[in-house]
mmCIF file as Biopython writes it, N, C-alpha, C and O atoms, coordinates in Angstrom:
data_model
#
loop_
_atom_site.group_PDB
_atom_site.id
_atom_site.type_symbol
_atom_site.label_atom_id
_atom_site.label_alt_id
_atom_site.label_comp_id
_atom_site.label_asym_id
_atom_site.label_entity_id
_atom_site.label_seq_id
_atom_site.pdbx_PDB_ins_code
_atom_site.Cartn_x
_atom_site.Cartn_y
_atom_site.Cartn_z
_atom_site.occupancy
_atom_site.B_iso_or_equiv
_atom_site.auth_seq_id
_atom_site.auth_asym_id
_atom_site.pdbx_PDB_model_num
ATOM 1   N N  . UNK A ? 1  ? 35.838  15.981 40.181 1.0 0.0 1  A 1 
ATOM 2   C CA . UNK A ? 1  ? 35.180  15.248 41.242 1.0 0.0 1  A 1 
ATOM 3   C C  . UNK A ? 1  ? 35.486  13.768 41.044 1.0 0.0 1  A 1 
ATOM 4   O O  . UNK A ? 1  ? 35.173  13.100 40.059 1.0 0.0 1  A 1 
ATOM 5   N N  . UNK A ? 2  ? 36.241  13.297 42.280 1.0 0.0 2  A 1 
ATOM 6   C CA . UNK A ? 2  ? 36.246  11.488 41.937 1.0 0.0 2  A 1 
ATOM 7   C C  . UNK A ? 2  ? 35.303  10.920 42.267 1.0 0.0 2  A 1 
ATOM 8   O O  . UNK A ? 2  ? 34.567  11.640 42.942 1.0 0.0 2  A 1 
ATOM 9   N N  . UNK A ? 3  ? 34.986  10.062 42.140 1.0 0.0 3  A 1 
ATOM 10  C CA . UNK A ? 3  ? 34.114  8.650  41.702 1.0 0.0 3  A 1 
ATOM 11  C C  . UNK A ? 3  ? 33.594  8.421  43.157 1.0 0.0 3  A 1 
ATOM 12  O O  . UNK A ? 3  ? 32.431  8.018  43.167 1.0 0.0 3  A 1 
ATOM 13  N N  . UNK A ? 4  ? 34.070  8.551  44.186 1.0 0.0 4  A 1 
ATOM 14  C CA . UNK A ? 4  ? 34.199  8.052  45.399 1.0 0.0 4  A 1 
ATOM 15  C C  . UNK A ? 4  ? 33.649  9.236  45.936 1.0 0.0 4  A 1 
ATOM 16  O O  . UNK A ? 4  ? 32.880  8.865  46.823 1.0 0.0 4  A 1 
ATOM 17  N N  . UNK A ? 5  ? 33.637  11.088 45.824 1.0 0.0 5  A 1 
ATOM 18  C CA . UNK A ? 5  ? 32.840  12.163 46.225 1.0 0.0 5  A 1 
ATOM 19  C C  . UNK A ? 5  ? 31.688  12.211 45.441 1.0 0.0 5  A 1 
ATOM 20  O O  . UNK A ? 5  ? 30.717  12.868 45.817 1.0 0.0 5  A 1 
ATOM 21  N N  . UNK A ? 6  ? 31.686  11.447 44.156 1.0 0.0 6  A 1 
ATOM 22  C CA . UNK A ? 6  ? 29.830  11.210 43.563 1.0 0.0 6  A 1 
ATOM 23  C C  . UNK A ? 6  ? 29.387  10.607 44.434 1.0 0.0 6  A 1 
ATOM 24  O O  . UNK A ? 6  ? 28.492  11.134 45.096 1.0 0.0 6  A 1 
ATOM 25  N N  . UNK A ? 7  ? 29.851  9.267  44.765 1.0 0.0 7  A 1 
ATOM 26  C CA . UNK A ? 7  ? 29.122  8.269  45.116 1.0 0.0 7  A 1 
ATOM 27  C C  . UNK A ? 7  ? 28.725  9.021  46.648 1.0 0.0 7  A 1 
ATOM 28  O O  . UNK A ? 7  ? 27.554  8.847  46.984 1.0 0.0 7  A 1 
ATOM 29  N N  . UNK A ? 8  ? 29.411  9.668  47.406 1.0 0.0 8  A 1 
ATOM 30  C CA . UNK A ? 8  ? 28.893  10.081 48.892 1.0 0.0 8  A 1 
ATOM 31  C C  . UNK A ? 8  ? 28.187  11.320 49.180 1.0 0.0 8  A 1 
ATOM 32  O O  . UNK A ? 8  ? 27.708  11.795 50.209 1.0 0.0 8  A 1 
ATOM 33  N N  . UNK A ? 9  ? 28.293  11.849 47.514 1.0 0.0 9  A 1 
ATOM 34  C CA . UNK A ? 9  ? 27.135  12.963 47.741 1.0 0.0 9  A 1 
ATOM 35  C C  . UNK A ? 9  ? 25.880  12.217 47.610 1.0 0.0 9  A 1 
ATOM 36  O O  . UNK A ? 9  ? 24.962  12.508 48.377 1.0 0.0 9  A 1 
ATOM 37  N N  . UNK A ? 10 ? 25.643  10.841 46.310 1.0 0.0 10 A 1 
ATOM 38  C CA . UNK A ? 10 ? 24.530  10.004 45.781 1.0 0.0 10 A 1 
ATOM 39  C C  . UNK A ? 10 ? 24.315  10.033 47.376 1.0 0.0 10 A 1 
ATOM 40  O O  . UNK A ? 10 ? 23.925  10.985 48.052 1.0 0.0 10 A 1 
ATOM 41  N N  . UNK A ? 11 ? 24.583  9.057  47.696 1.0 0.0 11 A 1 
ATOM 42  C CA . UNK A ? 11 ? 24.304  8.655  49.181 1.0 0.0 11 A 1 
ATOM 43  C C  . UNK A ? 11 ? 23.704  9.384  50.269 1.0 0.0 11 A 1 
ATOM 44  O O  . UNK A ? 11 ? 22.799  9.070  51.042 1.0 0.0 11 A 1 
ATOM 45  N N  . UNK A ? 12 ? 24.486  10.549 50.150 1.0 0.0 12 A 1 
ATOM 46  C CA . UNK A ? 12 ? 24.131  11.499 51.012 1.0 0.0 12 A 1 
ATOM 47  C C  . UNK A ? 12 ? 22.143  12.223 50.503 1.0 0.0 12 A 1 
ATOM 48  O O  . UNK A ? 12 ? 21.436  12.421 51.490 1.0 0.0 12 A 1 
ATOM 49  N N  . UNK A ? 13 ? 21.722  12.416 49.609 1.0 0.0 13 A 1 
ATOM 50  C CA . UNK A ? 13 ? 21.179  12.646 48.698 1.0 0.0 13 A 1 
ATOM 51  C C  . UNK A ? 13 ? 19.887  11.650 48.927 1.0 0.0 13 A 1 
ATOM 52  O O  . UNK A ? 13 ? 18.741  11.985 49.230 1.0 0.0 13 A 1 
ATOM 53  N N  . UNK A ? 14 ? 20.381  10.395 48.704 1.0 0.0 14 A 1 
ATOM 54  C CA . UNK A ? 14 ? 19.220  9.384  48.801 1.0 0.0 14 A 1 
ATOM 55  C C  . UNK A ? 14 ? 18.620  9.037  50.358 1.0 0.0 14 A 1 
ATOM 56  O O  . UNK A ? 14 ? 17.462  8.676  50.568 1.0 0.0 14 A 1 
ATOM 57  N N  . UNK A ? 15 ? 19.861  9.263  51.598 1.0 0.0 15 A 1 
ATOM 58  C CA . UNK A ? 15 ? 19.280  9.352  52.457 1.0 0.0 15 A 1 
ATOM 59  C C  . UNK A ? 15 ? 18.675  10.084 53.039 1.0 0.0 15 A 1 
ATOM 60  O O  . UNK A ? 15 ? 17.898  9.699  53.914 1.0 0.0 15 A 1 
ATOM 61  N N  . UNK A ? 16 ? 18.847  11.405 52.727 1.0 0.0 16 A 1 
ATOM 62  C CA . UNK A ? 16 ? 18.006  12.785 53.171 1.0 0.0 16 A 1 
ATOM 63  C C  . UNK A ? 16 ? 16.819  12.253 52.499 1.0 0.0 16 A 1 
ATOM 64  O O  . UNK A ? 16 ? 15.839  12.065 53.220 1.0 0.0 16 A 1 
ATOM 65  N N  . UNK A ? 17 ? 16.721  11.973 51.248 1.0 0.0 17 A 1 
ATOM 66  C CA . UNK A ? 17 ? 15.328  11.929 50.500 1.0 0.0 17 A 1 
ATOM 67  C C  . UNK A ? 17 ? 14.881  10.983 51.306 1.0 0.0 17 A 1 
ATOM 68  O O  . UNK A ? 17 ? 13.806  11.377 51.756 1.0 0.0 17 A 1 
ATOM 69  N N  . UNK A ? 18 ? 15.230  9.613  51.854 1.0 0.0 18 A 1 
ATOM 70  C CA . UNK A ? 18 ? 14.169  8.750  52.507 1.0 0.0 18 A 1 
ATOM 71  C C  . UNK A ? 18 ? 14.172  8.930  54.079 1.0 0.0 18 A 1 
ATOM 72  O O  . UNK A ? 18 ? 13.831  8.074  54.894 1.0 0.0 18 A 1 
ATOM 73  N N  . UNK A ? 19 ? 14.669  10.336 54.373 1.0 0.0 19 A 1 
ATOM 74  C CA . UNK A ? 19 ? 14.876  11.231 56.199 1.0 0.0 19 A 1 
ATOM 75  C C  . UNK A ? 19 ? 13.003  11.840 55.618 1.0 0.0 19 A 1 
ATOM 76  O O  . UNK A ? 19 ? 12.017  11.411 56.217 1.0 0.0 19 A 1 
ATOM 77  N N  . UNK A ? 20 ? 12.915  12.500 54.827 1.0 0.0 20 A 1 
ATOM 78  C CA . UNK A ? 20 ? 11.872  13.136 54.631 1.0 0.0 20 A 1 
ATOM 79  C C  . UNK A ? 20 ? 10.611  12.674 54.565 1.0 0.0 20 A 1 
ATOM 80  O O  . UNK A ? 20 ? 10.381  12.199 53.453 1.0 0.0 20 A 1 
ATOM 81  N N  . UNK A ? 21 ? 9.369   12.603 55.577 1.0 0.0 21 A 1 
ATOM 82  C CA . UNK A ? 21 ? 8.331   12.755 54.769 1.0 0.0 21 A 1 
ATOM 83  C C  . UNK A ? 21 ? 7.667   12.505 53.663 1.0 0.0 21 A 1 
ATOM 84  O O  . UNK A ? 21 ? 7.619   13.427 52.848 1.0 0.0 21 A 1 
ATOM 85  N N  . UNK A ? 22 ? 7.045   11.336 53.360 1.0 0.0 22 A 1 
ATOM 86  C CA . UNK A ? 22 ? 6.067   11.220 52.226 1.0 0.0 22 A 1 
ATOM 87  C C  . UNK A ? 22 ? 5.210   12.204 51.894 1.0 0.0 22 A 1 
ATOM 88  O O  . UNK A ? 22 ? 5.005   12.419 50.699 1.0 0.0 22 A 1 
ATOM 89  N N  . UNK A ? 23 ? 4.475   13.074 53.020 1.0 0.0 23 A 1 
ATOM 90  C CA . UNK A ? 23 ? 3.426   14.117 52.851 1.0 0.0 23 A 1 
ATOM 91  C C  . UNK A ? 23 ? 4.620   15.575 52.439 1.0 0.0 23 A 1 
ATOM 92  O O  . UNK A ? 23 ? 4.369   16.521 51.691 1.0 0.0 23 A 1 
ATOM 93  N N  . UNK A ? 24 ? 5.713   15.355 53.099 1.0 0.0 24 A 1 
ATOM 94  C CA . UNK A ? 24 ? 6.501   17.147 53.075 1.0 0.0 24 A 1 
ATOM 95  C C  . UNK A ? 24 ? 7.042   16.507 51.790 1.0 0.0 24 A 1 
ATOM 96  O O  . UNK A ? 24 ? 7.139   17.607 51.246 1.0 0.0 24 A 1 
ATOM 97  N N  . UNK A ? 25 ? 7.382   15.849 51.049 1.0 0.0 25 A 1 
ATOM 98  C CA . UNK A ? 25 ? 7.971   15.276 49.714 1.0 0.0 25 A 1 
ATOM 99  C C  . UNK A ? 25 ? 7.005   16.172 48.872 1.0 0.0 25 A 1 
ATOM 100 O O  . UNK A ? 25 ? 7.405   17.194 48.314 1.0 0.0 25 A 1 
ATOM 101 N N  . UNK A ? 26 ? 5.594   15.694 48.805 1.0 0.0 26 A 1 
ATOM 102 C CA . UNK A ? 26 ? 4.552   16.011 48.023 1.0 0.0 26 A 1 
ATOM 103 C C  . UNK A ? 26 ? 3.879   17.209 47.928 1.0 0.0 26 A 1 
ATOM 104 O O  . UNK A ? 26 ? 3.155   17.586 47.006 1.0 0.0 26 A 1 
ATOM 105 N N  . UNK A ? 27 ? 4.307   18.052 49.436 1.0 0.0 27 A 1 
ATOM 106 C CA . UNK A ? 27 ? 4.006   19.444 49.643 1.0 0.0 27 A 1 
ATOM 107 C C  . UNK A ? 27 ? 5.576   20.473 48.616 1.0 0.0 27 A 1 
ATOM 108 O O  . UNK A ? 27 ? 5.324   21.385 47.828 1.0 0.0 27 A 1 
ATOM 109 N N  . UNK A ? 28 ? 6.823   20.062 48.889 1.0 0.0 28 A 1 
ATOM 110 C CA . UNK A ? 28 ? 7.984   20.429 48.138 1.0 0.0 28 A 1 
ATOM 111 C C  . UNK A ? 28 ? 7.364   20.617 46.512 1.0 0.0 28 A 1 
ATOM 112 O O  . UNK A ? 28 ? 7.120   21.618 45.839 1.0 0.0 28 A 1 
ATOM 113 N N  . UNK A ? 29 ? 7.230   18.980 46.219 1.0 0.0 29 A 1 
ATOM 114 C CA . UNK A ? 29 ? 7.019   19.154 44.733 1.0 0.0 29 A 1 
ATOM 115 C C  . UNK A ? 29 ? 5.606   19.940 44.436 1.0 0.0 29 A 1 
ATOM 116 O O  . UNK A ? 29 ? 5.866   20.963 43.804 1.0 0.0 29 A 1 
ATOM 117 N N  . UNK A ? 30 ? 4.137   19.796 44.693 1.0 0.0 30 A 1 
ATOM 118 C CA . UNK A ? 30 ? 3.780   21.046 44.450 1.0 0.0 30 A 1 
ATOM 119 C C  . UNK A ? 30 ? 4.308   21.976 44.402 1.0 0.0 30 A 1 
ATOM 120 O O  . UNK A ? 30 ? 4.789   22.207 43.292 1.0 0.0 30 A 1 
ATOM 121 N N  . UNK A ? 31 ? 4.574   23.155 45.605 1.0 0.0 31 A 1 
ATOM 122 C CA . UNK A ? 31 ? 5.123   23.835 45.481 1.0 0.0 31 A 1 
ATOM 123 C C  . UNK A ? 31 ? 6.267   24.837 44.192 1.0 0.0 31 A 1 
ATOM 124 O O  . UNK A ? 31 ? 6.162   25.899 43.579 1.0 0.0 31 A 1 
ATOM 125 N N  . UNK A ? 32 ? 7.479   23.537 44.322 1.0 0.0 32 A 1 
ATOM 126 C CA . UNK A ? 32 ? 8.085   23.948 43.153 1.0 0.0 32 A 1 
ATOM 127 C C  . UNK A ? 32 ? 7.134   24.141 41.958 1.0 0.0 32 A 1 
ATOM 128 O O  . UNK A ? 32 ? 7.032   25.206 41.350 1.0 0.0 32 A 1 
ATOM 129 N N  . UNK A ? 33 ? 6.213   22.641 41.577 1.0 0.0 33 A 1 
ATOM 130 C CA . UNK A ? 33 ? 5.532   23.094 40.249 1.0 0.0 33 A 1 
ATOM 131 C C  . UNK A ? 33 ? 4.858   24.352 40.130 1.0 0.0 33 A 1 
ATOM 132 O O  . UNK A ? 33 ? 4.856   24.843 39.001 1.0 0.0 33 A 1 
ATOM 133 N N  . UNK A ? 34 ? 4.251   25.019 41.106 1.0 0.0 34 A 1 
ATOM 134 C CA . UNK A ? 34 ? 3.292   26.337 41.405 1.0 0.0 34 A 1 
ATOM 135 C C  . UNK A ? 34 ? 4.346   27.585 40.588 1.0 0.0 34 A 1 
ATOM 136 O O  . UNK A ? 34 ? 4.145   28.253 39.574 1.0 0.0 34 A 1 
ATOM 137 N N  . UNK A ? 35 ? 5.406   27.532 41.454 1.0 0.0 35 A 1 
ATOM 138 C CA . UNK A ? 35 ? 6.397   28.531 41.237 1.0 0.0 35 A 1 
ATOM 139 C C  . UNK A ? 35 ? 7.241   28.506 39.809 1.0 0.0 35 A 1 
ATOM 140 O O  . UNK A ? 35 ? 7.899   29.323 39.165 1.0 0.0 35 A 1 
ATOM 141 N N  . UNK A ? 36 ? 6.907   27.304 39.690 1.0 0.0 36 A 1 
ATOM 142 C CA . UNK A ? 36 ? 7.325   27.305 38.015 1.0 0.0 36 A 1 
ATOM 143 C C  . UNK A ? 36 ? 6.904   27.886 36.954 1.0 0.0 36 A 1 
ATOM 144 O O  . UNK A ? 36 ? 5.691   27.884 37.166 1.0 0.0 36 A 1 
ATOM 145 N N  . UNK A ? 37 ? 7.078   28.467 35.792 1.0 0.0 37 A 1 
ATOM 146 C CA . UNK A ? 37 ? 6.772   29.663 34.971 1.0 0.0 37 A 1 
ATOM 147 C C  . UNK A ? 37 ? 5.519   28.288 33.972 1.0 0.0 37 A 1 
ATOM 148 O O  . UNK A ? 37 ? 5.485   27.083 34.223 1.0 0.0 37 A 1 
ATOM 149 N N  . UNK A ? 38 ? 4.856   28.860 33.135 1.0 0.0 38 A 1 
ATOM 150 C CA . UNK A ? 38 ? 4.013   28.177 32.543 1.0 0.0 38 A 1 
ATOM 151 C C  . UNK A ? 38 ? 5.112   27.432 31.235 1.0 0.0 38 A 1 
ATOM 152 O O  . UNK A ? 38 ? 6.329   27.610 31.200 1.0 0.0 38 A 1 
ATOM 153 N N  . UNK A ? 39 ? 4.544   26.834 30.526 1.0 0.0 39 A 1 
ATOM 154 C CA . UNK A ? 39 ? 5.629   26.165 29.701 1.0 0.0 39 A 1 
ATOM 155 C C  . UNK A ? 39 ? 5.581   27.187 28.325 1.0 0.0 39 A 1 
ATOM 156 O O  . UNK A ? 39 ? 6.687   27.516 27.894 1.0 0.0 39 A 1 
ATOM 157 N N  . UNK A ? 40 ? 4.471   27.669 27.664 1.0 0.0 40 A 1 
ATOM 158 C CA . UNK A ? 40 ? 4.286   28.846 26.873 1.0 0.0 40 A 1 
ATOM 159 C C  . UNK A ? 40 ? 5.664   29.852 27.056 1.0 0.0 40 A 1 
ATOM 160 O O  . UNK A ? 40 ? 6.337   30.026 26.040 1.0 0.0 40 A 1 
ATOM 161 N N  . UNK A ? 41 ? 6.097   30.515 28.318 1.0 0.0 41 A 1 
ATOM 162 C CA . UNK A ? 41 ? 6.707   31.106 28.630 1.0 0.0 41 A 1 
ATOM 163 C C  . UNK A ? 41 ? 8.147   30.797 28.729 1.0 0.0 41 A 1 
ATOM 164 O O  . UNK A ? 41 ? 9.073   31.506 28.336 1.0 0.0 41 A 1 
ATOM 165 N N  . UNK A ? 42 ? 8.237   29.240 29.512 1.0 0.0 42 A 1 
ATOM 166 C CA . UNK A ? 42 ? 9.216   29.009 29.552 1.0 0.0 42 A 1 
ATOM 167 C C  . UNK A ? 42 ? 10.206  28.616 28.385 1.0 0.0 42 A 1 
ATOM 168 O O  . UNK A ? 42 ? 11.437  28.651 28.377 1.0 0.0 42 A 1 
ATOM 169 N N  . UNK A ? 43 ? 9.105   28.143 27.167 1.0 0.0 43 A 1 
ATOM 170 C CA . UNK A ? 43 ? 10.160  28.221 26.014 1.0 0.0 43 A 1 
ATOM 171 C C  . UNK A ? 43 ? 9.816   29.276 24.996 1.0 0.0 43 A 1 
ATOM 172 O O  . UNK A ? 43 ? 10.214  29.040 23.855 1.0 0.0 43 A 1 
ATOM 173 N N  . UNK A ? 44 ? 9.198   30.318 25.180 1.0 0.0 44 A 1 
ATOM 174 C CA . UNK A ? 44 ? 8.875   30.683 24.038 1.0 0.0 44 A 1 
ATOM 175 C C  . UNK A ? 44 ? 9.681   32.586 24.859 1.0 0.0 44 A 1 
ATOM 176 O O  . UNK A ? 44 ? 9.839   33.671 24.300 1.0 0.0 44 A 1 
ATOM 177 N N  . UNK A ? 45 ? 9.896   32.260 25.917 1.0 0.0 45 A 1 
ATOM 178 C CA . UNK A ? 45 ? 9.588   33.986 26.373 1.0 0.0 45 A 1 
ATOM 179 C C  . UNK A ? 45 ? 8.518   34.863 26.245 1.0 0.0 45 A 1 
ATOM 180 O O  . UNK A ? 45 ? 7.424   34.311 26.367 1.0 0.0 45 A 1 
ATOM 181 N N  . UNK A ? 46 ? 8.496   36.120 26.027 1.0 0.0 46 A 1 
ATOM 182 C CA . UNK A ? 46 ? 7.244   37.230 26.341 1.0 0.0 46 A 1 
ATOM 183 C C  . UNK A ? 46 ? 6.670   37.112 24.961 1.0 0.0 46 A 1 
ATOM 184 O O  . UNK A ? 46 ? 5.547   37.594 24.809 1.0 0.0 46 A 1 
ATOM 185 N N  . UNK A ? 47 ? 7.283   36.521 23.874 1.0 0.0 47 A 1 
ATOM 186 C CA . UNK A ? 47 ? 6.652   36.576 22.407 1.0 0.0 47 A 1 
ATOM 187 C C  . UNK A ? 47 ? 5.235   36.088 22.434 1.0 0.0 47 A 1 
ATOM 188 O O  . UNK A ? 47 ? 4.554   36.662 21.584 1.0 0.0 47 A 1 
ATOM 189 N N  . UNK A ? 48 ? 4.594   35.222 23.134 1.0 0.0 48 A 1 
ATOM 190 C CA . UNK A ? 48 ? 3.337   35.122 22.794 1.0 0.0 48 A 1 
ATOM 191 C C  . UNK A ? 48 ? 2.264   35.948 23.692 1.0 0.0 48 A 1 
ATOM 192 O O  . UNK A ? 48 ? 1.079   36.189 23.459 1.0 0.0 48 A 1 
ATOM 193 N N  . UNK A ? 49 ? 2.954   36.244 24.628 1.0 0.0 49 A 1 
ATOM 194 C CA . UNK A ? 49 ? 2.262   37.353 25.124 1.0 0.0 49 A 1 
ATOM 195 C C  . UNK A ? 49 ? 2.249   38.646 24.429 1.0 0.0 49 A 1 
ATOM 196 O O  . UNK A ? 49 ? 1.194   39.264 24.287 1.0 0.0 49 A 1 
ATOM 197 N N  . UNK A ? 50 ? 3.324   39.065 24.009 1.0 0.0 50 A 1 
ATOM 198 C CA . UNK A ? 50 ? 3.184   40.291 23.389 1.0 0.0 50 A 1 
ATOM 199 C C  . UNK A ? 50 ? 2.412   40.214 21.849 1.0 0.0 50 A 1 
ATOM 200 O O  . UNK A ? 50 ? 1.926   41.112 21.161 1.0 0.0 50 A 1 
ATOM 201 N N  . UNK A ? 51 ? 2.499   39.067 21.676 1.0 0.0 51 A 1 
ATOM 202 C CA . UNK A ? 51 ? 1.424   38.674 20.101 1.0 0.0 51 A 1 
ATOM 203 C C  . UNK A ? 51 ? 0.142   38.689 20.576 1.0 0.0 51 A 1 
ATOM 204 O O  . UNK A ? 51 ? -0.630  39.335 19.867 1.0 0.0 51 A 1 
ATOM 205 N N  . UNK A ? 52 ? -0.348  38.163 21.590 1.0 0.0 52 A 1 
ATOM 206 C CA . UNK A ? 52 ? -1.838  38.216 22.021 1.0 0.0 52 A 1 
ATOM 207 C C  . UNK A ? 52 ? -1.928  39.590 22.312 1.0 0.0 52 A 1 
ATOM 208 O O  . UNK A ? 52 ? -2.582  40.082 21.392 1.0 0.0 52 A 1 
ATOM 209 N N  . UNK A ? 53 ? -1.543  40.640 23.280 1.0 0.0 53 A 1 
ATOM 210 C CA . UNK A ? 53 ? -1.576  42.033 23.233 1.0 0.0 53 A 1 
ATOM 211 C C  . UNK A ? 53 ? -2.020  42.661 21.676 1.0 0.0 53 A 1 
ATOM 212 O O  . UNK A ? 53 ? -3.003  43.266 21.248 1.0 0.0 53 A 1 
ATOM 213 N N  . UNK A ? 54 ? -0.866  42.219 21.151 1.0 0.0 54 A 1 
ATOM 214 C CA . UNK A ? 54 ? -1.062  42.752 19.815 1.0 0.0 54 A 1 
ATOM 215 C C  . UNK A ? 54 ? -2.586  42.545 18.875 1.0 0.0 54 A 1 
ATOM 216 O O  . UNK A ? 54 ? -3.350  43.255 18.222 1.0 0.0 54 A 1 
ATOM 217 N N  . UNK A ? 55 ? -2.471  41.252 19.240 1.0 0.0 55 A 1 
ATOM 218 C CA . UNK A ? 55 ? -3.836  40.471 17.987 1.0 0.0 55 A 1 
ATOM 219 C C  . UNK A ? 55 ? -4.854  41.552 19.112 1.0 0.0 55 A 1 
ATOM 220 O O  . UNK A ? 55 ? -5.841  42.034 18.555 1.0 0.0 55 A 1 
ATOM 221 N N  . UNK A ? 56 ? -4.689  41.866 20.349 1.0 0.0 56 A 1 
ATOM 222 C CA . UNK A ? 56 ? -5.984  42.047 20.556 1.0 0.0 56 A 1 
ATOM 223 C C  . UNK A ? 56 ? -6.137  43.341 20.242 1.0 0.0 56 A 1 
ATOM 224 O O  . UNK A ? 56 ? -6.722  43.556 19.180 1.0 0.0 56 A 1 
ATOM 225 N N  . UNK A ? 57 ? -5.771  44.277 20.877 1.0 0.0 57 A 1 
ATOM 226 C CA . UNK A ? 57 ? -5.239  45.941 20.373 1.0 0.0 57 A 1 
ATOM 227 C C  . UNK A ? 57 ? -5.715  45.720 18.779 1.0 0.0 57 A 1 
ATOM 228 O O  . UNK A ? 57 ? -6.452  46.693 18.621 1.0 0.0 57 A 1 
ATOM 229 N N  . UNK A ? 58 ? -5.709  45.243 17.957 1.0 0.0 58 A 1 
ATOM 230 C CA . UNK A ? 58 ? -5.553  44.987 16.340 1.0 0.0 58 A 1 
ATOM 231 C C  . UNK A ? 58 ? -7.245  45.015 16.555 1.0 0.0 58 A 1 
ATOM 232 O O  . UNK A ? 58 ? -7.916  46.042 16.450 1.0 0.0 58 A 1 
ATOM 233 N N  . UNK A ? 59 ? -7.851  43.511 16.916 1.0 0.0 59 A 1 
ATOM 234 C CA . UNK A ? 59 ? -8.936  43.508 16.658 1.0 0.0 59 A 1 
ATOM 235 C C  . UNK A ? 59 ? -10.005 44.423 17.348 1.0 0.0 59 A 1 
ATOM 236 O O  . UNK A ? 59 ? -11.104 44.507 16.799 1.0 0.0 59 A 1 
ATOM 237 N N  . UNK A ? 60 ? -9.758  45.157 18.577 1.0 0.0 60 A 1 
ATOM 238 C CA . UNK A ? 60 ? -10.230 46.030 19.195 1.0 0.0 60 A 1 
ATOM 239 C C  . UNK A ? 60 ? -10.399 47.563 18.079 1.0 0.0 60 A 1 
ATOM 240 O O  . UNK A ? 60 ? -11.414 48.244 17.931 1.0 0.0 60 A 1 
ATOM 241 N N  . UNK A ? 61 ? -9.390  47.705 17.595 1.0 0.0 61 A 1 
ATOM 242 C CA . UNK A ? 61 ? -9.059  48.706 16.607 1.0 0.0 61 A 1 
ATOM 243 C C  . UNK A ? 61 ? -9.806  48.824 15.514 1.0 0.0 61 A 1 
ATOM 244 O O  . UNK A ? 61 ? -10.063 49.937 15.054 1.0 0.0 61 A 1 
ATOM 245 N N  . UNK A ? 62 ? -10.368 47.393 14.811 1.0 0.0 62 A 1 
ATOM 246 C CA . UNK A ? 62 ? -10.760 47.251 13.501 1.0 0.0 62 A 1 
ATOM 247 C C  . UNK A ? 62 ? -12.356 47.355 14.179 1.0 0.0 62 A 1 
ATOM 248 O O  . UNK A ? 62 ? -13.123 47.922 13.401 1.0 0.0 62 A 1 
ATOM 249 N N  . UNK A ? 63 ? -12.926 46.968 15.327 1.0 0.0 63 A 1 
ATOM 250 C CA . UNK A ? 63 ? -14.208 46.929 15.760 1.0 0.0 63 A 1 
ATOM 251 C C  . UNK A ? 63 ? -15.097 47.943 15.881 1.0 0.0 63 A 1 
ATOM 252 O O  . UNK A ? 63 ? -16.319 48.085 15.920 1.0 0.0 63 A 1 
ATOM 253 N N  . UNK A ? 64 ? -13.800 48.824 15.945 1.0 0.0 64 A 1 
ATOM 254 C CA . UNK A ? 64 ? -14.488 50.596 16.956 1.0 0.0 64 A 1 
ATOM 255 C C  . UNK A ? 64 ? -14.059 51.035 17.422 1.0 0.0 64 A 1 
ATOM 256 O O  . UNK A ? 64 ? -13.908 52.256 17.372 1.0 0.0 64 A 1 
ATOM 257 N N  . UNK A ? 65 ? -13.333 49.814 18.601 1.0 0.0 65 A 1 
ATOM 258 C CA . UNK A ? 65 ? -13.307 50.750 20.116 1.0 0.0 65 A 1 
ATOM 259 C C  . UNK A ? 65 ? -12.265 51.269 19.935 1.0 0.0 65 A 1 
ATOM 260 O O  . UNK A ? 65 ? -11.421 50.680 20.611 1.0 0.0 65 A 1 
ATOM 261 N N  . UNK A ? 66 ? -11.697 52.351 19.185 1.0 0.0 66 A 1 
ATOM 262 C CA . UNK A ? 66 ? -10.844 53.297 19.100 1.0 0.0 66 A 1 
ATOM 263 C C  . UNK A ? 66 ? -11.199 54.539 18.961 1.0 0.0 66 A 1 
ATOM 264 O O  . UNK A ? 66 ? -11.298 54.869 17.779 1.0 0.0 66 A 1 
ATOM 265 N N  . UNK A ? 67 ? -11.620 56.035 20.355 1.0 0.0 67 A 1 
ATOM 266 C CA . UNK A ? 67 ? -12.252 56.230 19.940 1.0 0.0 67 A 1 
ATOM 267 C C  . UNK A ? 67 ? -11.687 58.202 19.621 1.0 0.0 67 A 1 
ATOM 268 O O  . UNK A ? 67 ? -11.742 58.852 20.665 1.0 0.0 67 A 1 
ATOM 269 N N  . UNK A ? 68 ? -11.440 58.634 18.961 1.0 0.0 68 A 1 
ATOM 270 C CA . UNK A ? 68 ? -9.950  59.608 18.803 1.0 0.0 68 A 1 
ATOM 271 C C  . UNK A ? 68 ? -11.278 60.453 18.178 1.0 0.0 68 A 1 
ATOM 272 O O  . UNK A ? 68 ? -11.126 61.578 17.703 1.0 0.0 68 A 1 
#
């Protein structure tokens, strides 16, 4: 990409962003944040979920409620 197709995508880019809406700007970025995965997840993957499953199953087990 030359120097000269950055610069007219930049451009292109900054003027759509100031075509838009202050209120639809702020409705976008919610949005995205909503749909975004929690951060637990996003760096860690299913491991701490499947550890809380676990710890709980564990302590459920040692309490009683297992009932065979």
């Amino acid at each position: 990409m030359s120097t000269q197709d950055f610069l007219k995508y930049l451009v292109q880019e900054m003027v759509k962003y100031m075509d838009t809406p202050r209120d639809r700007r702020r409705e976008e970025r919610i949005s995205r944040k909503q749909q975004r995965p929690s951060w637990g997840v996003r760096w860690f993957g299913m491991v701490p979920f499947g550890m809380k499953m676990f710890t709980h199953k564990q302590r459920s087990r040692l309490r009683g409620g297992n009932t065979r």
